[in-house]
C-alpha positions as CSV (number, residue, x, y, z in Angstrom):
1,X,-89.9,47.9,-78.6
2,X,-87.2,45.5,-77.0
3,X,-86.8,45.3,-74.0
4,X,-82.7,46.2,-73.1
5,X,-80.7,43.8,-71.0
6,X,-76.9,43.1,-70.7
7,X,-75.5,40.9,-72.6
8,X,-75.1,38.0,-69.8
9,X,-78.2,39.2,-68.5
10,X,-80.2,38.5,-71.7
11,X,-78.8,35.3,-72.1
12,X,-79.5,33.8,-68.6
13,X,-83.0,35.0,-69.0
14,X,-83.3,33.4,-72.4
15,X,-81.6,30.4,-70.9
16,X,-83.8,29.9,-67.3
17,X,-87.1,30.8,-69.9
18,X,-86.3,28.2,-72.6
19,X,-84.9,25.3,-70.1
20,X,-87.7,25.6,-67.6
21,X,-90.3,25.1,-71.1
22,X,-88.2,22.3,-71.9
23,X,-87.7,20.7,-68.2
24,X,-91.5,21.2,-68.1
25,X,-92.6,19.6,-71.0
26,X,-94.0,22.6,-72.2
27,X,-91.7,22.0,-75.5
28,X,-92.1,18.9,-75.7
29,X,-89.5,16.7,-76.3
30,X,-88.6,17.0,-80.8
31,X,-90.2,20.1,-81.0
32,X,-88.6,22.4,-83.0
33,X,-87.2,26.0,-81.8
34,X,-88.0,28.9,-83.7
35,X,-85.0,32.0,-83.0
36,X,-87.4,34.7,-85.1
37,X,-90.2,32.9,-83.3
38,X,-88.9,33.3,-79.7
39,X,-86.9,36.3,-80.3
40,X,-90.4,38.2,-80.7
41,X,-91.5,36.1,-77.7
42,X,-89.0,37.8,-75.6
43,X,-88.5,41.0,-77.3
44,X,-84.9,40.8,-78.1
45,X,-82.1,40.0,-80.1
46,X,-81.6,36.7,-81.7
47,X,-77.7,37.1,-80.6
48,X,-78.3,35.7,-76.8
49,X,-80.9,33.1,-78.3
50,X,-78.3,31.7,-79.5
51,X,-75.9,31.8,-76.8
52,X,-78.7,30.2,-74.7
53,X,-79.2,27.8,-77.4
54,X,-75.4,26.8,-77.1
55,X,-75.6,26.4,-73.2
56,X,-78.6,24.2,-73.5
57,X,-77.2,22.2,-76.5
58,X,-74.1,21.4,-73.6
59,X,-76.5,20.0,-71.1
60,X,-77.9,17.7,-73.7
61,X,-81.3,19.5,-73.6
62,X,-81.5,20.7,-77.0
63,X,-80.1,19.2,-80.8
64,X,-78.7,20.7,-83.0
65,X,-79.9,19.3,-86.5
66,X,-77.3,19.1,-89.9
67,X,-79.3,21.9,-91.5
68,X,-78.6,24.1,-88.7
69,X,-82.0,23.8,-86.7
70,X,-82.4,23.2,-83.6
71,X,-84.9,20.9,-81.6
72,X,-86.0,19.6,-78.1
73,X,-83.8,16.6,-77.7
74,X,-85.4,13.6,-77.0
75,X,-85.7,11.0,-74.2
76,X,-83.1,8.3,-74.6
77,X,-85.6,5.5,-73.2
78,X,-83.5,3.3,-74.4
79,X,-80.9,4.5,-71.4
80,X,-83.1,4.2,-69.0
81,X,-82.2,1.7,-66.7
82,X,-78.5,2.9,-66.3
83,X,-80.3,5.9,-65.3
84,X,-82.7,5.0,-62.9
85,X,-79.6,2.4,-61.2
86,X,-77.5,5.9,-61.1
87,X,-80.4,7.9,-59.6
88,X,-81.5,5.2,-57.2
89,X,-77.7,4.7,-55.6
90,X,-77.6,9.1,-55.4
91,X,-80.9,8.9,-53.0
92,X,-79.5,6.2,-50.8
93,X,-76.0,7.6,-50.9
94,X,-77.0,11.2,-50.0
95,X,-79.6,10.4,-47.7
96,X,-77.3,8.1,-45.4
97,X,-75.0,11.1,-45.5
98,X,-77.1,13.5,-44.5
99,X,-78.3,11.3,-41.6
100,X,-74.6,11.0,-40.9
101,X,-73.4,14.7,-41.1
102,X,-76.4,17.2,-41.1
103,X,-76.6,20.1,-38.8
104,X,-79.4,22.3,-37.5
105,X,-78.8,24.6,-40.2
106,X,-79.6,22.1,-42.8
107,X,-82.4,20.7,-41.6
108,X,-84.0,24.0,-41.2
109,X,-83.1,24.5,-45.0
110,X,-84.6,21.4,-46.1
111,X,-88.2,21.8,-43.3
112,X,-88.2,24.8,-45.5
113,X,-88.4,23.3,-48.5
114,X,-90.5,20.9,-47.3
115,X,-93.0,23.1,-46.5
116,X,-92.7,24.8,-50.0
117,X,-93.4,21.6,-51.4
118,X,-96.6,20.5,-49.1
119,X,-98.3,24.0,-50.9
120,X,-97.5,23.3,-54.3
121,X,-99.3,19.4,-53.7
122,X,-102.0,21.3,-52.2
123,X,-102.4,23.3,-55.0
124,X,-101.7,20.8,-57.6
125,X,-98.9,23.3,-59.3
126,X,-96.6,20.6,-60.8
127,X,-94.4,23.0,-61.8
128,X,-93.4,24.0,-58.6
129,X,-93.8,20.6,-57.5
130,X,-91.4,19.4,-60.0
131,X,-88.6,22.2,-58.9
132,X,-89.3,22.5,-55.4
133,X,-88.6,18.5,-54.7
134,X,-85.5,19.2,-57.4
135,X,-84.0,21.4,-54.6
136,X,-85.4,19.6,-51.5
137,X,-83.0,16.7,-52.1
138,X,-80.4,19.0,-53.7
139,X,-80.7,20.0,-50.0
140,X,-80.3,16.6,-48.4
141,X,-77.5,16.0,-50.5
142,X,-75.8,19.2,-49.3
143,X,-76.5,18.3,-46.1
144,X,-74.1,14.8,-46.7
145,X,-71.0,17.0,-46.9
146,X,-70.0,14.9,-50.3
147,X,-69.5,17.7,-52.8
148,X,-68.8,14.8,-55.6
149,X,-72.1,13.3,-54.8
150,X,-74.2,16.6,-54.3
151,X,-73.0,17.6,-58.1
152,X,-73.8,14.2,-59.0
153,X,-77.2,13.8,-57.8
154,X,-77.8,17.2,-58.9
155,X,-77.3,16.4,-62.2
156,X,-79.6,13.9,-62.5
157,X,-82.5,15.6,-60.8
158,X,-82.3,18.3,-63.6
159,X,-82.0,15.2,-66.1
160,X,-85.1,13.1,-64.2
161,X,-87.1,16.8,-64.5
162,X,-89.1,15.8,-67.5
163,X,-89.7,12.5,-66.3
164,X,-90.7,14.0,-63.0
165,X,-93.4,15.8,-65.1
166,X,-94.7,12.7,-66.5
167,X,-95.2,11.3,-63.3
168,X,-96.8,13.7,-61.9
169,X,-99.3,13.5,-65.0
170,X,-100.0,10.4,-64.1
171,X,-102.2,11.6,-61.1
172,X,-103.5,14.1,-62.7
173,X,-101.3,16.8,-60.9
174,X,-103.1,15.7,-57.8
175,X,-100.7,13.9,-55.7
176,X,-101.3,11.8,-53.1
177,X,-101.1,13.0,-49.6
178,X,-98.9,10.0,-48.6
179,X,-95.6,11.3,-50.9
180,X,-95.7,14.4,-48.9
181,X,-95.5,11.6,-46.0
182,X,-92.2,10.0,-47.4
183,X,-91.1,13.5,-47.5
184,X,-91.8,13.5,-43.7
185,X,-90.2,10.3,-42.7
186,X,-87.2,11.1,-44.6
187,X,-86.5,14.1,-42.8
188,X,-87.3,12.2,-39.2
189,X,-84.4,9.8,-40.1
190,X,-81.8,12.2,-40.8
191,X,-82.6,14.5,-37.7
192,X,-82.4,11.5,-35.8
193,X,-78.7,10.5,-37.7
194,X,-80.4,7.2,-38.0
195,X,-78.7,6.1,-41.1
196,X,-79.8,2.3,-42.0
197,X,-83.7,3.7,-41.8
198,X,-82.4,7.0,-43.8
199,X,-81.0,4.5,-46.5
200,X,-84.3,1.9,-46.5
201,X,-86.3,5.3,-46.9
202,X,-84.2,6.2,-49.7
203,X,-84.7,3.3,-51.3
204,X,-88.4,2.9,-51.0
205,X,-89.1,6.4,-52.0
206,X,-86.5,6.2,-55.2
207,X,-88.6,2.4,-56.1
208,X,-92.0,3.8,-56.1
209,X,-91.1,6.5,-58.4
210,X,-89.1,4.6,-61.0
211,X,-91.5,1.6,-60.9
212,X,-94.4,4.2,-61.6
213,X,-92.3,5.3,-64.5
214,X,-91.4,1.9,-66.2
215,X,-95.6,1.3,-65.9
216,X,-96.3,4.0,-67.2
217,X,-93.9,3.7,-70.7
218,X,-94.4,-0.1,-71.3
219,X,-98.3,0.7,-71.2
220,X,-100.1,-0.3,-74.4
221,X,-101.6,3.0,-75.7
222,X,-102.7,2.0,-78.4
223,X,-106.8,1.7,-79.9
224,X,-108.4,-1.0,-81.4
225,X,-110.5,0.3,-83.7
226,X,-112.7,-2.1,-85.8
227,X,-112.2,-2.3,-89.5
């Protein structure tokens, strides 16, 4: 028996469901998206499916295919060094800001989150790793008072979320004690408004994690298997 939502209701649920999969990497990225499929998944109506699908589609997270399918877009790797210059310049920008302009209020907000995020690397959830550091520096970038910027940087922490998932794989979901550290430091600077060690932090902890990625997709994969 399906399960009876509002209209908006049952399309933000199908929405949040299908995009965290997809942010993820639990579809990966190609993978093809099944309405009959997902609509018995989520006992209802392939109507907000759809609607979802379209929402998703604008956010360049699904594609829609000539013969009317749909799939998981894929990575543009290609693109990948004007995005990692855009995300690099967000972290310095909205951490020098937030060392600049914070208030108690936002540092309590992002301690909080902070504190979120030491669990989930104690428990090696990626998932909540991977959306918990999403909204810690959402937070720092709030905190900058730049409402350009905080959209901005946003944006490309929801983009850099299935990357984000990558790295983490790369440990093995168990990561290192020192990135909750960097967390740390970051958070020191900007309750101290010191804003040239705010932006060298920035920097350093945006380097680390796009260098790790760049390893990590120009390694050789491949087996040599004798003929």
């Amino acid at each position: 028996m399906r399960t009876e939502r509002k209209r908006g209701e049952g399309v933000q649920f199908v929405y949040q469901v299908l995009r965290d999969d997809i942010l993820n990497l639990a579809l990966p990225p190609g993978s093809p998206i099944d309405e009959n499929q997902l609509a018995e998944r989520l006992s209802m109506s392939r109507t907000p499916i759809r609607e979802a699908l379209v929402r998703l589609a604008g956010e360049g997270l699904v594609t829609t295919l000539p013969n009317r399918s749909t799939v998981v877009s894929n990575i543009d790797f290609l693109d990948l060094p004007s995005y990692f210059d855009a995300l690099t310049l967000m972290y310095r920008v909205t951490t020098r800001l937030a060392a600049e302009n914070r208030t108690p209020q936002d540092l309590a907000r992002i301690r909080a989150l902070q504190d979120e995020f030491a669990r989930a690397v104690a428990a090696q959830d990626a998932a909540a790793m991977i959306s918990v550091n999403r909204d810690f520096h959402a937070a720092i970038a709030a905190a900058g008072r730049n409402s350009y910027y905080t959209g901005m940087f946003s944006r490309l922490l929801d983009e850099g979320r299935r990357l984000l998932r990558i790295y983490y794989s790369s440990f093995n979901d168990q990561l290192p004690r020192r990135y909750v550290e960097e967390h740390e430091d970051i958070i020191a600077a900007i309750e101290s408004h010191d804003i040239a060690r705010a932006d060298q932090l920035a920097t350093q902890h945006a380097d680390q994690i796009v260098q790790k990625l760049q390893r990590l997709i120009a390694q050789d994969r491949r087996r040599h298997i004798e003929l």
